[in-house]
C-alpha positions as CSV (number, residue, x, y, z in Angstrom):
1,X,0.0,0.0,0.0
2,X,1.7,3.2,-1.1
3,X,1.5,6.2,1.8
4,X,3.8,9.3,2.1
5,X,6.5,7.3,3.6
6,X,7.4,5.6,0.6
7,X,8.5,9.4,-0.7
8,X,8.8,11.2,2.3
9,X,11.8,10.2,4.7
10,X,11.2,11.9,7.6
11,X,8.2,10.2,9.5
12,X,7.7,13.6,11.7
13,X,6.9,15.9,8.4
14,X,4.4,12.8,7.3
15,X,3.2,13.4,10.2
16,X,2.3,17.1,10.2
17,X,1.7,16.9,6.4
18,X,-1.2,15.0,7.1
19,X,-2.2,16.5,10.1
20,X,-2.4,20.3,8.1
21,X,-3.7,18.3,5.0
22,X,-6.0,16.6,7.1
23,X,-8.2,20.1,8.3
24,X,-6.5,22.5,6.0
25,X,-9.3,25.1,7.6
26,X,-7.7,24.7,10.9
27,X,-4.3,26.8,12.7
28,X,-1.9,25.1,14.8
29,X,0.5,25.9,17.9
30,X,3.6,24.1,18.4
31,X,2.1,22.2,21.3
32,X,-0.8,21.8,19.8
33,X,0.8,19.5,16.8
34,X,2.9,17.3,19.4
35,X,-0.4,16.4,21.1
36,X,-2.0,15.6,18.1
37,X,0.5,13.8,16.3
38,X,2.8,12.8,19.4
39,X,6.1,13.3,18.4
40,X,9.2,14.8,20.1
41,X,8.8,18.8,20.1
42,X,12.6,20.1,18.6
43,X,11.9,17.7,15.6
44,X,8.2,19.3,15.2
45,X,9.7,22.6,15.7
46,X,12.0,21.2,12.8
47,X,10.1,20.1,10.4
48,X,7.3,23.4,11.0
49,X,10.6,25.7,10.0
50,X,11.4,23.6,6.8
51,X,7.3,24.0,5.7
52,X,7.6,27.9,6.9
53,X,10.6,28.0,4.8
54,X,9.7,26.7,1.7
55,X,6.3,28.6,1.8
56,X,3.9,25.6,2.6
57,X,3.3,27.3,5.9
58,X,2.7,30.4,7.5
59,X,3.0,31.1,10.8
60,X,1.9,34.5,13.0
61,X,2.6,34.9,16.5
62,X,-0.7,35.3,18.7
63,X,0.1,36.2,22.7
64,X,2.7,33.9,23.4
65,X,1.9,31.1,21.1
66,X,3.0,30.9,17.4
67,X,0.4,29.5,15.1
68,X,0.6,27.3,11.7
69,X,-1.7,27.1,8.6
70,X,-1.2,26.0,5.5
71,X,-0.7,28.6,2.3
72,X,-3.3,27.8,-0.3
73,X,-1.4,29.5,-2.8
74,X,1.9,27.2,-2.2
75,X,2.6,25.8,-5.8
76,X,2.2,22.3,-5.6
77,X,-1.1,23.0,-2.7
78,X,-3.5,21.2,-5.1
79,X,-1.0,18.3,-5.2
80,X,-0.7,17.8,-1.7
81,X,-4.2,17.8,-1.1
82,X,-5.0,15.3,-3.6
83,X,-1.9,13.0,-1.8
84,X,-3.3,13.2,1.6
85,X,-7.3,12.6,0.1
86,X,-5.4,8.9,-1.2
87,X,-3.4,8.4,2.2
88,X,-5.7,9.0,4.7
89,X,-9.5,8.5,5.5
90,X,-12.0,7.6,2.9
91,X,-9.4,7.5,-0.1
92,X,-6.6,5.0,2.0
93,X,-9.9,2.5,2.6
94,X,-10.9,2.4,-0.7
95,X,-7.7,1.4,-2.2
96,X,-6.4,-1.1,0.6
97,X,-10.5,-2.3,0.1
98,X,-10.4,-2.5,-3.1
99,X,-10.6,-6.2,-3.9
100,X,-13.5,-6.3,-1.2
101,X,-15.5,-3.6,-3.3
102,X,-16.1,-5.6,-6.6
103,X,-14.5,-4.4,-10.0
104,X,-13.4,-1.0,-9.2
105,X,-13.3,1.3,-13.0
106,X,-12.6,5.2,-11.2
107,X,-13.1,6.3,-7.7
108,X,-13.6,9.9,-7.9
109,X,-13.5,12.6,-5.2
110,X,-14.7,15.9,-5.7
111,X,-12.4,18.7,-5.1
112,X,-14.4,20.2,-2.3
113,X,-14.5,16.9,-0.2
114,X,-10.7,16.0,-0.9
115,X,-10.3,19.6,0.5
116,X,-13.0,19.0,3.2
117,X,-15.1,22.0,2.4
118,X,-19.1,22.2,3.0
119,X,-21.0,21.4,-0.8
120,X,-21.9,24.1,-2.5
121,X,-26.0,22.5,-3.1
122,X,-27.0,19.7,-1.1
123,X,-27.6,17.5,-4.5
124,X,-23.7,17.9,-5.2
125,X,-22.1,14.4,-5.1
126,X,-18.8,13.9,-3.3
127,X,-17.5,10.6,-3.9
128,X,-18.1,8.4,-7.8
129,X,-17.7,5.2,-7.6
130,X,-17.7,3.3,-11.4
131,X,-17.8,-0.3,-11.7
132,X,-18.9,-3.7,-10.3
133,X,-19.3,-2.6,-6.9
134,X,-20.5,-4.9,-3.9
135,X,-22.7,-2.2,-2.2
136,X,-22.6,-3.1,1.1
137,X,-18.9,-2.9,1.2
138,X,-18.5,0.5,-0.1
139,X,-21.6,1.6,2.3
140,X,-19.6,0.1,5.6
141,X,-16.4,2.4,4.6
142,X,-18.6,5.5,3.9
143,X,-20.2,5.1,7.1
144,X,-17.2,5.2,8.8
145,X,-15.5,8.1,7.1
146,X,-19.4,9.7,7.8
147,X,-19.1,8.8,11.6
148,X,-15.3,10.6,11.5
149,X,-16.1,13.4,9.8
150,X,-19.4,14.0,11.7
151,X,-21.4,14.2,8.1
152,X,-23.3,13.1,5.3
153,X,-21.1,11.7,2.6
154,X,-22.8,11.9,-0.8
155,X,-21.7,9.6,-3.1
156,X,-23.0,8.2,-6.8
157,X,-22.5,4.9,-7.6
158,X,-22.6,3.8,-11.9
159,X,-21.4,0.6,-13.3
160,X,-19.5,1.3,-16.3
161,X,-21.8,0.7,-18.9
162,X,-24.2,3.1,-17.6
163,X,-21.5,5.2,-17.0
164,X,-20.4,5.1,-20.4
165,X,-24.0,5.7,-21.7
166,X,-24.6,8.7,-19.4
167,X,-21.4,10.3,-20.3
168,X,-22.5,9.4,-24.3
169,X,-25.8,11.0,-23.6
170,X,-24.2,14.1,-22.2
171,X,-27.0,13.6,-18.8
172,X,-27.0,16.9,-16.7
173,X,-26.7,14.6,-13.7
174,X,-23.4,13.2,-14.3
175,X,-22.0,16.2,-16.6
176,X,-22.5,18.2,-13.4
177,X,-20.5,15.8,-11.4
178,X,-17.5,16.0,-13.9
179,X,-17.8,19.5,-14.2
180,X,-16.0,20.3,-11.2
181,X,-12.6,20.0,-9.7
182,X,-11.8,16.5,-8.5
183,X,-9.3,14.1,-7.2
184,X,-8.9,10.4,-8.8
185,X,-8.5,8.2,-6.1
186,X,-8.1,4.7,-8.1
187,X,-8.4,4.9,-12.0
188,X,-7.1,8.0,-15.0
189,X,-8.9,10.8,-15.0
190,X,-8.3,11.1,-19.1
191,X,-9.9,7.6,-19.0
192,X,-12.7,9.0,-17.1
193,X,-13.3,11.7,-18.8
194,X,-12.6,11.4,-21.9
């Protein structure tokens, strides 16, 4: 199973990566990270300095306490995102799941719920799921990324045939879906797409 430690050497900066990644709305003290991610606090204080200074992080000084968050406009933000949405959560059960679910085409996440922000309509779907799936696989891993994320996940799932013959038909339903931004989680997104 491929995670950030295949790539990443230093286990503390996985760590906070995933932990910023994780709840990108959120700011962080130092002693607020070591609790959460229990790790010696020089090497967090480390590894926060290396993010501050290549400009993944930012960091302001509130009272006494210094406070992280990441920089959405940090270059390769989208590609972080879309890293952590496969390493943790919803996106890391899926793939190590994978043989459990059936004949898995695309898994599909849509930007907002990779970034965990609120949908814009209620109707907007946040996970697609094309293929053979066994149904009450899938449900048993949305229902516990629901119960950890404290909400509704919405999610659409299309064997590929009717896939295929939605996407052929240009239906609003599904043309909505693909409209946005989104995150492949197992499958190419040219494939899907085009």
């Amino acid at each position: 199973m491929a995670d950030l430690g295949d790539i990443i050497t230093s286990k503390v900066r996985v760590k906070v990566l995933e932990l910023f990644l994780s709840n990108l709305k959120e700011m962080y003290h130092v002693r607020g990270i070591v609790r959460e991610i229990k790790e010696e606090i020089n090497a967090v204080r480390r590894e926060l300095e290396r993010l501050e200074g290549v400009g993944f992080l930012k960091k302001e000084a509130r009272g006494n306490r210094l406070y992280y968050w990441v920089r959405d406009d940090y270059p390769f933000y989208g590609d972080m995102v879309a890293m952590i949405a496969k390493c943790t959560g919803l996106g890391v059960a899926i793939i190590e799941n994978r043989n459990k679910l059936g004949k898995v085409n695309f898994v599909m996440f849509s930007g907002r719920f990779a970034r965990r922000k609120e949908r814009r309509n209620e109707d907007d779907v946040d996970v697609l799921v094309v293929g053979e799936i066994i149904l009450p696989e899938l449900a048993a891993l949305i229902r516990a990324e629901e119960s950890k994320r404290n909400k509704e996940i919405n999610y659409t799932v299309m064997s590929r045939e009717e896939y295929e013959f939605r996407k052929k038909r240009r239906d609003p339903f599904l043309l909505n879906i693909l409209s946005g931004s989104r995150t492949m989680v197992i499958g190419d997104e040219e494939e899907l797409i085009g």
